[in-house]
ZAMARGU-4260 file (C-alpha; in steps of 0.2 Angstrom, whole numbers, plus 5000, padded with zeros to 4 digits):
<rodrens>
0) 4911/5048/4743 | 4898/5049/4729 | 4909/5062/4720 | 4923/5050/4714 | 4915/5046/4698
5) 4909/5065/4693 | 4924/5071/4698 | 4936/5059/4690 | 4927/5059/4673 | 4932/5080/4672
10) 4949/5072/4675 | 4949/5060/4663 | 4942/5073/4650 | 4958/5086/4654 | 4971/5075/4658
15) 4978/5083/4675 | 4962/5092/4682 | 4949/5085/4693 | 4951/5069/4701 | 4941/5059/4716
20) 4944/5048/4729 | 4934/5047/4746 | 4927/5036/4753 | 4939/4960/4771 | 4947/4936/4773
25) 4954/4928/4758 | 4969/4918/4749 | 4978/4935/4743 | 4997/4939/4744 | 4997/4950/4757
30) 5008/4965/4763 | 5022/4960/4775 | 5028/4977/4779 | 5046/4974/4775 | 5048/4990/4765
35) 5040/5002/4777 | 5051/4996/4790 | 5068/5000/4781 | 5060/5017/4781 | 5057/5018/4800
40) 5064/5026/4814 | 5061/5021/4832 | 5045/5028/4840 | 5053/5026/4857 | 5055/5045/4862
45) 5041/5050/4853 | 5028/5042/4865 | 5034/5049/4881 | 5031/5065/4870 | 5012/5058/4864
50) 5003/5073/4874 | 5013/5085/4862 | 5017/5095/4879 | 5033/5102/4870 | 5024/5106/4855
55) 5023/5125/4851 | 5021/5137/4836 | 5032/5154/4829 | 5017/5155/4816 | 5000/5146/4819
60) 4989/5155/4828 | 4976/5143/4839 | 4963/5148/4849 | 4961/5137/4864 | 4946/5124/4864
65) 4937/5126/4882 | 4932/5112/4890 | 4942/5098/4882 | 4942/5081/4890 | 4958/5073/4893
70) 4953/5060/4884 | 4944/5067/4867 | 4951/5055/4854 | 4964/5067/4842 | 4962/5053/4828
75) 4971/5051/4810 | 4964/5040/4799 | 4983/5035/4790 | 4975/5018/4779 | 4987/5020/4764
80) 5002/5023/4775 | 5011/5005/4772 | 5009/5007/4753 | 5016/5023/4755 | 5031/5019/4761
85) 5032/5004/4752 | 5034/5015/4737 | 5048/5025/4744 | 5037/5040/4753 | 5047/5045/4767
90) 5040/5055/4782 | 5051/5068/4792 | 5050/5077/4808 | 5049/5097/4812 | 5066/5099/4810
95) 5067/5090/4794 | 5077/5073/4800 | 5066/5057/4792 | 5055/5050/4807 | 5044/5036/4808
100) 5028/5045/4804 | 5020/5037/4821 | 5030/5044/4832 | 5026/5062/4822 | 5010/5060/4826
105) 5010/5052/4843 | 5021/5069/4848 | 5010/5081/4841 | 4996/5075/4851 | 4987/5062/4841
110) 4981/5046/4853 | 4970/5037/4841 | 4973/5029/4824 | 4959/5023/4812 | 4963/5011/4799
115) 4948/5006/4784 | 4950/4986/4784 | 4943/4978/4765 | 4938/4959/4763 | 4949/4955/4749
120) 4956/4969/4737 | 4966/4959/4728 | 4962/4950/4709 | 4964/4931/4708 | 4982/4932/4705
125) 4986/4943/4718 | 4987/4963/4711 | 4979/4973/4724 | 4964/4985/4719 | 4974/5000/4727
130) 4968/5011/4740 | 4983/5007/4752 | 4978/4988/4747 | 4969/4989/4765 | 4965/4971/4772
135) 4967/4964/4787 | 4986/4963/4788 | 4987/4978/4783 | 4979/4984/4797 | 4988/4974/4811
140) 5005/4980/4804 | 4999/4998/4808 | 4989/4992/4822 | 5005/4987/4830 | 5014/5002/4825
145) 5001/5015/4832 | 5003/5004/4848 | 5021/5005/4851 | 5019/5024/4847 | 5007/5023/4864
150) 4992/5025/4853 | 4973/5018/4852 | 4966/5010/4834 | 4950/5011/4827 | 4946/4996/4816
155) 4934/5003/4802 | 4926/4988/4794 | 4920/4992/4775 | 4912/4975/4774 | 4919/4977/4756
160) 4932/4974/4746 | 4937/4990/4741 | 4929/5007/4744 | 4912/5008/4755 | 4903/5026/4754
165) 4884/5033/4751 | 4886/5029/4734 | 4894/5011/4735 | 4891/4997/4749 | 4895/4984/4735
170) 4896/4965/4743 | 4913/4957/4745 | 4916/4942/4732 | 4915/4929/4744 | 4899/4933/4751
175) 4889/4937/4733 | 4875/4926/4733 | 4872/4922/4749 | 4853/4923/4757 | 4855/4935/4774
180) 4857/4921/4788 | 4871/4914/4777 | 4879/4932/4775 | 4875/4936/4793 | 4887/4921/4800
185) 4899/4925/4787 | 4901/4944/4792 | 4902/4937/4810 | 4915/4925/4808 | 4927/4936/4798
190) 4923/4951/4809 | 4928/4938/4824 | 4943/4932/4815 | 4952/4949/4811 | 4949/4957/4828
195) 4960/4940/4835 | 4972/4945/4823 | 4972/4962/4828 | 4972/4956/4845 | 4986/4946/4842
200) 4997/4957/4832 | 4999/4970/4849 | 4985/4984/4842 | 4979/4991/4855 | 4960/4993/4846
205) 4948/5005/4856 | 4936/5004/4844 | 4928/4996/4830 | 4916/5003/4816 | 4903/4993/4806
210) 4901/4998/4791 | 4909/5016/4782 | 4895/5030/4780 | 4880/5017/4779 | 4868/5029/4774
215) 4852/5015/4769 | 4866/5002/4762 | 4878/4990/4767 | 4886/4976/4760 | 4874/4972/4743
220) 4859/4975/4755 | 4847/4990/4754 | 4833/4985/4767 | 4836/4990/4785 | 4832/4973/4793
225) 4844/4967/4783 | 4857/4979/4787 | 4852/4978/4807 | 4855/4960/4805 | 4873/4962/4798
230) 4878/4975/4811 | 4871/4965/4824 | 4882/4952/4820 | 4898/4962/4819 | 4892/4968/4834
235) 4892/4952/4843 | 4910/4949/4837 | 4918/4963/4845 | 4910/4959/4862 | 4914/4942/4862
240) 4934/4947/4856 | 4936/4964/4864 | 4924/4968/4878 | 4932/4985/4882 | 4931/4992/4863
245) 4919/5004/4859 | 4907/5000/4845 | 4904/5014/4832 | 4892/5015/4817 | 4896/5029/4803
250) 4885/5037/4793 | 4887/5055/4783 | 4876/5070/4777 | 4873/5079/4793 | 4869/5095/4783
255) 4853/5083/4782 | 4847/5082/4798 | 4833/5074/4797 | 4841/5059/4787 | 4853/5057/4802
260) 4842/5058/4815 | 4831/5043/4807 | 4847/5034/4805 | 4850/5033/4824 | 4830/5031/4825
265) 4830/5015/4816 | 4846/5009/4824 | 4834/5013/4839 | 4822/5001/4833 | 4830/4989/4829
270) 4840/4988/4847 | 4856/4988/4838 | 4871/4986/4854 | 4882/5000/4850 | 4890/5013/4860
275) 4895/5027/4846 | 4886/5037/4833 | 4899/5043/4820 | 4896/5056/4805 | 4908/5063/4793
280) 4910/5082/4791 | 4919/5090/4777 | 4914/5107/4779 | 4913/5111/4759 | 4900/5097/4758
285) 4892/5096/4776 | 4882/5112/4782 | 4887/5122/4797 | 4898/5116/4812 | 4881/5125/4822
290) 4871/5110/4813 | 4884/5098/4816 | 4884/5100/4835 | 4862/5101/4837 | 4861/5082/4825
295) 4875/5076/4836 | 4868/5084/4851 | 4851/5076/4847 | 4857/5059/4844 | 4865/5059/4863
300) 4852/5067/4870 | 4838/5056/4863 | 4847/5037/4861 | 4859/5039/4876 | 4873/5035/4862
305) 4894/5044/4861 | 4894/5055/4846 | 4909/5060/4838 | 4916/5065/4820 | 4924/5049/4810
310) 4932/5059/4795 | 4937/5078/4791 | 4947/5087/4781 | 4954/5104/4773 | 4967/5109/4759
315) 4980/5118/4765 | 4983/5120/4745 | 4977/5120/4728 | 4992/5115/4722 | 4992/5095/4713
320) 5007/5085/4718 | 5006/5072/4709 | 4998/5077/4694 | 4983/5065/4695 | 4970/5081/4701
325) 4962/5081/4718 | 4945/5080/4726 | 4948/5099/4730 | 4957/5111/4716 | 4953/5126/4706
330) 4938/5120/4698 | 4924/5128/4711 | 4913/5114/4716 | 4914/5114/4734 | 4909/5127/4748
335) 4928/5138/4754 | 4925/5141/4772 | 4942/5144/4777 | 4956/5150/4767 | 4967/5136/4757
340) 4981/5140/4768 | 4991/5129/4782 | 4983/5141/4795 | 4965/5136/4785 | 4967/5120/4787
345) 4971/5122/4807 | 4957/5134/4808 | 4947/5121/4802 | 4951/5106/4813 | 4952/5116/4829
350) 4933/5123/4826 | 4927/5103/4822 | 4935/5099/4837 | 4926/5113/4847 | 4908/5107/4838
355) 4910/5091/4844 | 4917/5096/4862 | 4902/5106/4863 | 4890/5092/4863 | 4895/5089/4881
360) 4904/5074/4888 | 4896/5062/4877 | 4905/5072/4861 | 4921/5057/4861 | 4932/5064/4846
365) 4937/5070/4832 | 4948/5060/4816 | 4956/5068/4801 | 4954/5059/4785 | 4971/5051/4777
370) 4981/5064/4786 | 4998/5055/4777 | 4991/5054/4759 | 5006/5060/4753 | 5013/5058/4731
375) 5023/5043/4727 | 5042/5047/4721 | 5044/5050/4699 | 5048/5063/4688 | 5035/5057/4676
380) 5017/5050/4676 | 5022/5034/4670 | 5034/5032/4684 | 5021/5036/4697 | 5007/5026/4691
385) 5019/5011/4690 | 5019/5014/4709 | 5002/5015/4711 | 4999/4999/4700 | 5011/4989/4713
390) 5011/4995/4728 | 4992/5001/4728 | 4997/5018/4733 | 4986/5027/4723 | 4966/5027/4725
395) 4964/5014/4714 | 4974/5003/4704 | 4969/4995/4685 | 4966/4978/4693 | 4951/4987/4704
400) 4941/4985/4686 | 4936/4967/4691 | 4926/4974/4707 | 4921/4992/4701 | 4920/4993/4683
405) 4910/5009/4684 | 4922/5019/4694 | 4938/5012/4699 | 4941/5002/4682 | 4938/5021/4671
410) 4947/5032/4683 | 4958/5022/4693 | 4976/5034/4697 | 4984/5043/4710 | 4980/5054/4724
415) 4965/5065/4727 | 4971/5069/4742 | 4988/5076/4746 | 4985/5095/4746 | 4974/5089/4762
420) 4985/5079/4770 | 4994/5089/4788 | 5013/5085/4778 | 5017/5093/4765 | 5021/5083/4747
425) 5039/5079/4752 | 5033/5072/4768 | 5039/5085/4781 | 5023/5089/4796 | 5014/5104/4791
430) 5013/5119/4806 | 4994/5112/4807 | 4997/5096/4813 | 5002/5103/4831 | 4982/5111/4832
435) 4980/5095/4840 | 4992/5097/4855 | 4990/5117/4854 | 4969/5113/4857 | 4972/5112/4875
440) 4983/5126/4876 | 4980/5140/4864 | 4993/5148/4856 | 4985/5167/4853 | 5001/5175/4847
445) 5001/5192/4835 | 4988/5188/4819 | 4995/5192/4802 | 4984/5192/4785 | 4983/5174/4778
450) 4974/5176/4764 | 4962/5188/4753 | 4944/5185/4750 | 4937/5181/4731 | 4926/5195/4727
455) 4908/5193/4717 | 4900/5204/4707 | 4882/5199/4699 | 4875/5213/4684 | 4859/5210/4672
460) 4864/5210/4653 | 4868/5228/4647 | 4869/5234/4664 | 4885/5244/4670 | 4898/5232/4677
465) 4908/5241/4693 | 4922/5231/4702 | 4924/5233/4720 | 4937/5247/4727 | 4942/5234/4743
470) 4944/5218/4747 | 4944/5208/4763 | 4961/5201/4769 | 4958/5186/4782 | 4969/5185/4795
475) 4975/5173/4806 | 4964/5172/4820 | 4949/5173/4806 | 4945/5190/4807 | 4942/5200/4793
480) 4948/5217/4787 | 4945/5228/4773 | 4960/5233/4762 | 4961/5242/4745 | 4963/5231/4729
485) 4970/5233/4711 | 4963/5223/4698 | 4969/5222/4680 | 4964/5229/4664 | 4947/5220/4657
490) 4933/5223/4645 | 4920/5225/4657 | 4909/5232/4643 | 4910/5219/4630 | 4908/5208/4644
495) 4890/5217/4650 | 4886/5218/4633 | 4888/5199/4627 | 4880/5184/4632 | 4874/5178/4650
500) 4892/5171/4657 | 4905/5171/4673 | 4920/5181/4671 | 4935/5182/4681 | 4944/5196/4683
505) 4963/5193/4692 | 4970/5206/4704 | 4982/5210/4720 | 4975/5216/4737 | 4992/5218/4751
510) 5003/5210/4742 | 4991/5195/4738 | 4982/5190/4724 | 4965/5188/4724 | 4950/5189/4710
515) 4934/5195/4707 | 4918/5182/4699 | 4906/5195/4688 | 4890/5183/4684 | 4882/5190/4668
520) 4862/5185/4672 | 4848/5190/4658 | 4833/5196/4664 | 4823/5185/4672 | 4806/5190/4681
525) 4804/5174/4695 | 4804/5182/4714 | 4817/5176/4724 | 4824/5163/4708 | 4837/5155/4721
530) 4830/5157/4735 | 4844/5167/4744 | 4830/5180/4753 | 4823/5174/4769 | 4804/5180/4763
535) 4800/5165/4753 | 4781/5166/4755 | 4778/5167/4734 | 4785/5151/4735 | 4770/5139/4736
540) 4775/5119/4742 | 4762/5105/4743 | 4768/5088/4748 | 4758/5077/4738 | 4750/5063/4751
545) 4762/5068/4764 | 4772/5057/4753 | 4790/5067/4754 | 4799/5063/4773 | 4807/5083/4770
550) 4807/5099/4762 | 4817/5116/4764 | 4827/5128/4755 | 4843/5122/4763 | 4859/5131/4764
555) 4872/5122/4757 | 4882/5130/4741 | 4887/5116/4733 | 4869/5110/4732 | 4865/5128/4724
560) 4870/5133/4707 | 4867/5153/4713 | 4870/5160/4733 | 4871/5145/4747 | 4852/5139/4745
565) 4842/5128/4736 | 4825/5120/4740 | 4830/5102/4745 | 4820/5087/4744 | 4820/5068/4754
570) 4808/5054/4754 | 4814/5040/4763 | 4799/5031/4755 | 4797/5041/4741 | 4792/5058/4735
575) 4777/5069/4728 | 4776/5087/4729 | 4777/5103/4720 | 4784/5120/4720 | 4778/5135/4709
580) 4773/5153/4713 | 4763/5167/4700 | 4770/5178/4693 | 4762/5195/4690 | 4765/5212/4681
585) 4776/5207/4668 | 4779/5216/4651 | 4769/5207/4636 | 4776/5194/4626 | 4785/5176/4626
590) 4795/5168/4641 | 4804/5153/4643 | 4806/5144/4660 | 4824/5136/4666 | 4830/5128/4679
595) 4843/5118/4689 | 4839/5099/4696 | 4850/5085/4704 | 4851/5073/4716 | 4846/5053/4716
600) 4838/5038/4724 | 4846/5029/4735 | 4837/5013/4733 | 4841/5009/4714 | 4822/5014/4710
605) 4825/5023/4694 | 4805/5028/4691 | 4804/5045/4692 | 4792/5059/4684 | 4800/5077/4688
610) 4797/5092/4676 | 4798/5111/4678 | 4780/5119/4671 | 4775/5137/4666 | 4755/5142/4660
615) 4749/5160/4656 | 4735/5163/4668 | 4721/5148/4672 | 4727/5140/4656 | 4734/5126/4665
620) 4730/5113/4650 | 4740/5124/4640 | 4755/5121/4651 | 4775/5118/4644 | 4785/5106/4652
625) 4802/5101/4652 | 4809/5087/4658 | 4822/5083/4672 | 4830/5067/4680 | 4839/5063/4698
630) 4856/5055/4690 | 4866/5057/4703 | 4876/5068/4716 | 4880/5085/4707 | 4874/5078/4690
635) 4866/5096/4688 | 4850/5096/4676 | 4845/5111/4665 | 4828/5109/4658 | 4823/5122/4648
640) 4802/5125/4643 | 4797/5129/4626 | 4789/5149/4627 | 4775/5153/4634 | 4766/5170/4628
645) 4757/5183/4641 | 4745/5197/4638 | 4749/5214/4645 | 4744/5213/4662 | 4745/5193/4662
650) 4751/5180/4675 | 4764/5165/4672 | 4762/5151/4685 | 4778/5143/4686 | 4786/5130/4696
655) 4793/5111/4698 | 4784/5093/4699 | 4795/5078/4707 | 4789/5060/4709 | 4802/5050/4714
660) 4806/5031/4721 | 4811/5028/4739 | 4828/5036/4745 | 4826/5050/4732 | 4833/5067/4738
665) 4839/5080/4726 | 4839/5101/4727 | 4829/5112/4712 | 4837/5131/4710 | 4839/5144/4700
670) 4820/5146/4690 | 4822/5158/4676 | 4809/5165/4667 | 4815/5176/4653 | 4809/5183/4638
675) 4809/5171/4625 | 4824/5176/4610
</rodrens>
């Protein structure tokens, strides 16, 4: 995911806060899965158990999903698992005896394991880049294992070395260089040769992806001919090897549905032979599940295609075990739909499932992302990162600088990921983990508060601040109730009286602690500044030559600095337009204009012109400017105008310019005009 590198540099900065990590045949030592087996247990019993038909719950509350084929794919994607346990992880069952994690999974009704295969993540003299240290060995070893545990594989081809994402479709090292019909028969050959192997080793692959989240990019090439041509070739691979496996592509943003549904129209096109559509959907990212369900929807009904969901995830905890930060923790930078609770993360997974089965028969399945991402044993850092370094258990290892200087060679650690795994950090299976047998069933027992809502309070500068008398406890089965809340002693007047900030104020609601946001705003005269009412009519947009592909105030909060929308932009051949609105009856004197930009060009086309803009009136030659640029996911912009003066009675016309390369996309919010100080 694009957020690695953002994330991890707040990591970097604090030492234990944020981290990142989301996201094939060469002459390389490769795994031989000798340690993982000293760890195993026979998966015999477990598969006669695979349906999870003795699985039940004294504490999760699931409601059933109606409708459910037999055959919906229940998938983990479990890639780092061998370097796991080759670094001493060990897995357990429910009743706390160690297991073969398998056989867990195959018993709590998983049926499908997806496993990310890189060209060659390993340096010249054989150090992997981390990661799980995924090649194609790799794969066959847990290929063969999901197999004996009575379960299906999904082969997900990177056509990378080391992590493939929106932000990185890098070429692998043996294939830098080459023109497309040389690159072409190279991705066709080694596609060819590790599904033999796969073949061979006893996997039991029912599908194969080409390309991870392949949103305009794949392997070094940006142009979509290209592209077609590579996943054409892969393509031809798996029907020639394995007739009967389903082909799948993967993109990601489905929150832009727009984006997604020109992904399946070139694929469309170009008369690429696949047989499934695959998007990621991580809910604080991703939109709504109502949105998921009408893009996937649309691409079945239209192209005739299976449609499923290739990764999700949710944290049952904020809690870091490992001490490298995670992609999810107590910095708010993501959108909290459920609560970070074990019954959260459950809640979560049953409604994906439900989103996709909702699409109708061609809705296929449903795969949680790194499901056994667990920390490596040490009582220290230095002990944990040796781990990391050998057995490439971590998300990246120091040897990944070689291949990704940018990211992986400044960041390179431990998990990101283990408070969203479905075991908790010693390895035991979370209560969440049986959602996917208890789908089919239900299990509606007595709900119980789970958590307590955050409260938000927003006030203008010198106004009164007044916390909130209740708070909403969340129970089980989602619902909501008011209850009464005590918070502790704070300076709510020096805090109304000091400057524009947000404060936190910590208290207890039933037993549970909870706290309340106050945002300190100055005054600021723009009409609906975030765009969070639904009468957005003062807002004026031209699209300059019909130039931008899409524009609308989407609602995503982690695109918005204020409430959950922002006015979002896309130009799959570039973008033109503008935004501004008058502003009238305001008192006399000087304003300055602010506002919040980010986003980025998918193409590697860096020109860019994009300013915010106020004028007094007409004066339109007398108009102050301040700059912006699209640097990247969530690389947040605040350009700020020098003043502007209005007369008593005057006007301020103010707003936003973009010109942009193709593959720019970005949101604009939060326009504040206030007085100047």
């Amino acid at each position: 995911m694009r957020r690695i590198k953002v994330l991890c540099a707040a990591a970097a900065a604090t030492a234990v806060a944020l981290t990142a990590s989301c996201t094939s045949g060469q002459s390389a030592p490769q795994t031989d899965g000798t340690a993982q087996q000293e760890n195993a247990v026979t998966t015999g019993a477990a598969v006669e158990n695979r349906l999870g038909a003795d699985i039940g719950s004294d504490s999760l509350y699931v409601k059933k999903v109606d409708g459910l084929p037999e055959d919906f794919i229940m998938g983990c994607d479990i890639s780092s698992v061998i370097a796991l346990e080759n670094a001493g992880v060990k897995y357990y069952d429910y009743d706390g005896n160690e297991n073969d994690i398998f056989g867990t999974l195959a018993k709590s009704g998983v049926n499908y394991i997806r496993v990310r295969i890189w060209n060659d993540p390993f340096d010249a003299d054989g150090n992997g880049y981390g990661g799980g240290n995924c090649d194609i060995n790799t794969a066959c070893i847990i290929g063969k294992r999901a197999a004996d545990a009575g379960m299906k594989m999904l082969a997900d081809f990177h056509y990378s070395d080391f992590w493939a994402d929106p932000s990185k479709q890098m070429c692998p090292k043996a294939w830098v260089g080459m023109e497309i019909d040389e690159k072409k028969q190279a991705l066709y050959e080694y596609t060819k040769d590790c599904l033999t192997k796969l073949k061979d080793a006893g996997a039991d692959v029912g599908m194969v992806q080409l390309g991870n989240e392949t949103n305009g990019k794949m392997s070094g090439e940006k142009i979509w001919m290209n592209i077609y041509y590579l996943m054409a070739e892969g393509s031809r691979a798996v029907r020639e090897v394995l007739p009967d496996a389903m082909v799948a592509v993967h993109f990601t943003n489905p929150e832009s549905s727009d984006r997604m549904l020109n992904y399946a129209s070139k694929l469309d096109y170009y008369k690429l032979d696949y047989d499934v559509f695959a998007s990621s959907y991580y809910p604080y990212w991703h939109g709504t599940l109502e949105n998921l369900t009408s893009v996937l929807s649309q691409i079945s009904g239209k192209y005739g295609k299976k449609v499923m969901v290739a990764e999700t995830s949710y944290a049952y905890t904020l809690e870091d075990g490992d001490g490298n930060g995670n992609s999810i923790g107590e910095v708010v930078n993501y959108e909290k739909q459920y609560p970070f609770t074990v019954q959260g993360q459950s809640r979560e997974l049953r409604d994906v499932i439900e989103a996709v089965t909702k699409v109708g028969e061609s809705g296929i399945g449903v795969f949680w992302w790194e499901a056994a991402w667990l920390p490596v044993p040490g009582e220290t850092w230095e002990e944990r990162s040796a781990l990391w370094e050998k057995y490439g258990s971590g998300w990246a290892s120091s040897y990944a600088t070689e291949y990704d200087p940018d990211d992986a060679g400044k960041y390179y650690g431990g998990c990101a990921w283990e408070n969203q795994a479905m075991f908790d950090f010693t390895g035991k299976p979370l209560e969440s983990l049986k959602t996917w047998a208890l789908v089919r069933t239900g299990n509606e027992i007595v709900t119980v508060p789970d958590a307590v809502k955050d409260s938000e309070v927003t006030v203008k500068l010198g106004e009164p601040i007044k916390l909130p008398d209740k708070a909403f406890a969340i129970y089980t089965d989602g619902s909501e109730q008011a209850i009464d809340v005590t918070w502790e002693a704070a300076d709510l007047e020096a805090m109304t009286n000091g400057e524009p900030a947000t404060y936190t104020v910590k208290g207890t609601a039933g037993g549970s602690e909870t706290v309340c946001r106050i945002a300190v705003v100055d005054a600021n005269y723009a009409v609906n500044y975030s765009f969070e009412d639904e009468d957005r009519s003062m807002w004026i947009i031209e699209n300059i030559n019909n130039k931008t592909t899409q524009i609308d105030y989407q609602k995503k909060a982690l695109d918005a600095t204020t409430g959950e929308y922002a006015f979002h932009f896309w130009g799959e051949n570039g973008s033109e337009l503008r935004a501004y609105q008058k502003v009238t009856d305001i008192p006399a004197g000087k304003y300055t204009l602010s506002a919040s930009v980010q986003g980025g060009i998918d193409s590697g086309d860096d020109a860019q012109d994009i300013y915010i803009f106020a004028y007094a009136g007409d004066d339109e030659e007398n108009m102050v400017k301040a700059s912006a640029e699209l640097s990247g996911y969530a690389n947040w912009q605040n350009p700020k105008t020098a003043a502007v003066e209005v007369p008593e009675g005057g006007t301020v016309t103010i707003g936003v310019y973009i010109k942009a390369g193709n593959g720019s996309w970005g949101t604009v919010d939060d326009f504040m005009l206030n007085p100047a100080k």
